[in-house]
C-alpha positions as semicolon CSV with decimal commas, in nm:
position;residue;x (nm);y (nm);z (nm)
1;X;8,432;10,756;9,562
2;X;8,594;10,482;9,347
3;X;8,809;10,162;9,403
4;X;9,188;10,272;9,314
5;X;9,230;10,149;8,988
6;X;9,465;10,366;8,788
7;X;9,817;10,273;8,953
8;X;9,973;9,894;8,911
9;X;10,103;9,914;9,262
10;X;9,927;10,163;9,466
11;X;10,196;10,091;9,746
12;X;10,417;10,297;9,494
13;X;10,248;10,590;9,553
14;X;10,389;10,835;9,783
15;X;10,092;11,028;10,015
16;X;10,112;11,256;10,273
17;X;9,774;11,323;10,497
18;X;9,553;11,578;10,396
19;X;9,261;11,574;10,625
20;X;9,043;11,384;10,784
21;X;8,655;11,357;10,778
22;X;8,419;11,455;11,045
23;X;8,068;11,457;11,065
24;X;7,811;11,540;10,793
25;X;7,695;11,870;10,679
26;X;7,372;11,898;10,545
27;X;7,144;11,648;10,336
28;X;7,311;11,591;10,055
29;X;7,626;11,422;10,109
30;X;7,858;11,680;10,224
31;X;8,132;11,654;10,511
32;X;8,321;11,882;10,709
33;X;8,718;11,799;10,748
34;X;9,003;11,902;10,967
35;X;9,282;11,978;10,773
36;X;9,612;11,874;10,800
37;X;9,762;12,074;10,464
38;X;9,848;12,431;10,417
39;X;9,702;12,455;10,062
40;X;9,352;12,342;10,091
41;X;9,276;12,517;9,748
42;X;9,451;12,351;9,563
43;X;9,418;12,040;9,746
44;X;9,042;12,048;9,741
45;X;9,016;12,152;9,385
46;X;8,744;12,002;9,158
47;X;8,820;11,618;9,012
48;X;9,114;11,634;9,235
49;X;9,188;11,301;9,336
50;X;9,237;11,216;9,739
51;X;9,349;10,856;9,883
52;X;9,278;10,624;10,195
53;X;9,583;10,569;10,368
54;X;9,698;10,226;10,162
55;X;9,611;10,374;9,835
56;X;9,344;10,158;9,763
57;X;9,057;10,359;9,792
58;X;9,026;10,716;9,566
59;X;8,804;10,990;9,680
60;X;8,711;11,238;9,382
61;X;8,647;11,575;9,493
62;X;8,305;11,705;9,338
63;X;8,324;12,055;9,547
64;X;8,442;12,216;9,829
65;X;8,369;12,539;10,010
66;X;8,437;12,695;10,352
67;X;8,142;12,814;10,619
68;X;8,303;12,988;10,907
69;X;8,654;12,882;10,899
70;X;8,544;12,539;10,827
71;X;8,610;12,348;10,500
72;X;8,352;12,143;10,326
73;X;8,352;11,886;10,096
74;X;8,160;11,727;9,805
75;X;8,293;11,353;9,711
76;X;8,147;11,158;9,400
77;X;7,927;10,896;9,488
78;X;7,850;11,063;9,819
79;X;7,490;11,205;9,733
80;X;7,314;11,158;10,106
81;X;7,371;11,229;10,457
82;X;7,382;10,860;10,538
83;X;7,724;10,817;10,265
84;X;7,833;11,101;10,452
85;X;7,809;10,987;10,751
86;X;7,937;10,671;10,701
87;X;8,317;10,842;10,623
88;X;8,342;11,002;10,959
89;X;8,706;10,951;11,066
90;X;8,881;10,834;10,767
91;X;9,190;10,978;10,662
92;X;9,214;11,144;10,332
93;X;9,536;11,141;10,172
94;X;9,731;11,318;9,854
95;X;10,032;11,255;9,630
96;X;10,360;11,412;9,777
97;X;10,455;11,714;9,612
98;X;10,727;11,734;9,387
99;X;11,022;11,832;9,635
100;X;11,247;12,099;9,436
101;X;10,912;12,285;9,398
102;X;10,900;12,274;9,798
103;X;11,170;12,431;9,833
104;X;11,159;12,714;9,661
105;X;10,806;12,767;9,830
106;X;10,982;12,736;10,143
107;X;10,751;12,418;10,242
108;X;10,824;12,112;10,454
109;X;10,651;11,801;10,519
110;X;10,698;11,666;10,896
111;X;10,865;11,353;10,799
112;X;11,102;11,601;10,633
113;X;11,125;11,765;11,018
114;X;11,181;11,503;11,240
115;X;11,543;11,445;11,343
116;X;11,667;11,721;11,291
117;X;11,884;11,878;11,520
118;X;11,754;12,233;11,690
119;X;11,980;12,483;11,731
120;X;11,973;12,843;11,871
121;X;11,969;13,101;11,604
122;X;12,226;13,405;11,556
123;X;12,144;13,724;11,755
124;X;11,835;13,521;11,898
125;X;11,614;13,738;12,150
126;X;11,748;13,546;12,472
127;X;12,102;13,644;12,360
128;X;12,240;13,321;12,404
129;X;12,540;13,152;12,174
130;X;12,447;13,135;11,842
131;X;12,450;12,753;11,763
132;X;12,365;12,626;12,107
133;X;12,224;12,261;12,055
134;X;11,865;12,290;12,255
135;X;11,746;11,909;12,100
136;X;11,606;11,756;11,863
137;X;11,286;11,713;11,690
138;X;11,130;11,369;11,765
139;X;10,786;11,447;11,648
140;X;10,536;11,721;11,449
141;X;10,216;11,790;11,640
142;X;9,888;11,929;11,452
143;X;9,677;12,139;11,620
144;X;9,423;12,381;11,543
145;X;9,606;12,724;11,535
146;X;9,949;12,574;11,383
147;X;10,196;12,303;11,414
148;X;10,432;12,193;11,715
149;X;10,753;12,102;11,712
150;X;10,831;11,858;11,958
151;X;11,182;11,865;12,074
152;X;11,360;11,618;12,284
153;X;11,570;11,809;12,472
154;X;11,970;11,740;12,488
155;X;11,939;11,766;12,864
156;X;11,632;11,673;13,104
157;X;11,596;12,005;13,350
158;X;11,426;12,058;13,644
159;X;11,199;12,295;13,665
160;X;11,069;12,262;13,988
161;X;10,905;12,086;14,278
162;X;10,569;11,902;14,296
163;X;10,381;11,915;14,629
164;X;10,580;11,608;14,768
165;X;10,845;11,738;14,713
166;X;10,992;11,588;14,431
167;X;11,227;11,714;14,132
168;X;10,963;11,806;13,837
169;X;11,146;11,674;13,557
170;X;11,113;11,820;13,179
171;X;11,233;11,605;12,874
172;X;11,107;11,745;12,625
173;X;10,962;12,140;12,463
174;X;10,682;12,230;12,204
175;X;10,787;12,534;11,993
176;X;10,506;12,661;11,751
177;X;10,637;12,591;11,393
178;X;10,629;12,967;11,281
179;X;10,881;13,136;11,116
180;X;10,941;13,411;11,351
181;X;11,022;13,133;11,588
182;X;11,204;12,872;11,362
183;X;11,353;13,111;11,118
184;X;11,581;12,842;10,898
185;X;11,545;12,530;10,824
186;X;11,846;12,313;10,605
187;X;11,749;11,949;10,513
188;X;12,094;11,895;10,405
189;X;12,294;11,992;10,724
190;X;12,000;11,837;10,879
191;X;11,919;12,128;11,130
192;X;11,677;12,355;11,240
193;X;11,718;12,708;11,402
194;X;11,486;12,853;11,681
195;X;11,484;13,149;11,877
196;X;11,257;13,100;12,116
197;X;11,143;13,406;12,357
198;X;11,192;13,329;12,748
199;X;10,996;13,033;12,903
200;X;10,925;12,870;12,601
201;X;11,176;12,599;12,643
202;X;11,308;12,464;12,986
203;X;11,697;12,550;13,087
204;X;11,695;12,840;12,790
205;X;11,593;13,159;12,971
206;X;11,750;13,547;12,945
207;X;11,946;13,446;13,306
208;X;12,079;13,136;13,131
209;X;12,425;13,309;13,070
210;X;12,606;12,995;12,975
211;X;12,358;12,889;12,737
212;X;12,060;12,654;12,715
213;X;11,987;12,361;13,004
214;X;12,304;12,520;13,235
């Protein structure tokens, strides 16, 4: 671990989260992270270079290795359990990737996500009107077995009662952020498609004839 010296500005650089540290592994400086990247090879490579959150701060990866669907990792200058522990929580960050190479890997980044509209696919499962406006994304939601999608939806709808009898109100739907369920995705119409099996989101069911949230 070294103090960020090889940008001017380290504000200039662009980073997206990669992790984030937990607790130490072993005796000789090693943590485990939770990841928040889909390439952790290449991510995690030898003398690969990982940030703090402003930039300031580099962390060099020595080595890294998995140990039951866990990743592990070496940092320079972390060479006992007491360095390692001393990381737990921080926030490891990389350089954005270079965005026509995204694309054509068919890769987003959640700031990339959020706002766009989400619309009902053609010949989606519920067989509701292709194009149907269900919301839009208002936030990206990491959690262990994949992403969410968090959709505000264009319509609150009740979905029930609670015991007093009052209207149970939902705003808002979490859609796993897999392709079989979010089969499209253009940054430049600024949309999304979904099509979502029954139940998934509020107001967009098989009986929902009209469409979603009528």
């Amino acid at each position: 671990m070294t103090q960020q010296d090889m940008h001017d500005d380290p504000q200039q650089l662009e980073l997206l989260r990669v992790a984030r540290i937990g607790r130490a592994q072993g005796l000789k400086g090693e943590v485990t992270v939770r990841l928040y990247t889909d390439d952790p090879e290449w991510r995690f490579e030898p003398d690969s270079v990982l940030y703090s959150q402003d930039g300031e701060t580099e962390y060099i990866v020595e080595g890294s290795r998995t140990f039951k669907d866990r990743w592990i990792l070496k940092l320079e200058g972390v060479d006992d359990r007491n360095a390692a522990e001393a990381l737990n929580g921080v926030e490891l960050y990389g350089e954005v990737d270079d965005a026509e190479d995204m694309l054509e890997a068919d890769e987003w980044y959640p700031k990339d996500l959020i706002g766009l509209e989400a619309r009902l696919v053609e010949g989606n499962g519920l067989g509701l009107p292709a194009g149907q406006v269900v919301g839009k994304v208002v936030d990206v939601i990491d959690s262990p077995a994949q992403s969410l999608l968090k959709i505000r939806l264009t319509e609150p709808v009740v979905t029930g009662q609670n015991s007093k009898g009052e209207d149970v109100v939902e705003k808002t739907a979490l859609v796993p952020f897999v392709e079989a369920l979010v089969p499209d995705i253009d940054l430049e119409e600024q949309y999304l498609t979904l099509d979502p099996p029954g139940g998934l989101i509020p107001g967009c069911g098989a009986d929902s004839s009209g469409g979603c949230n009528t």
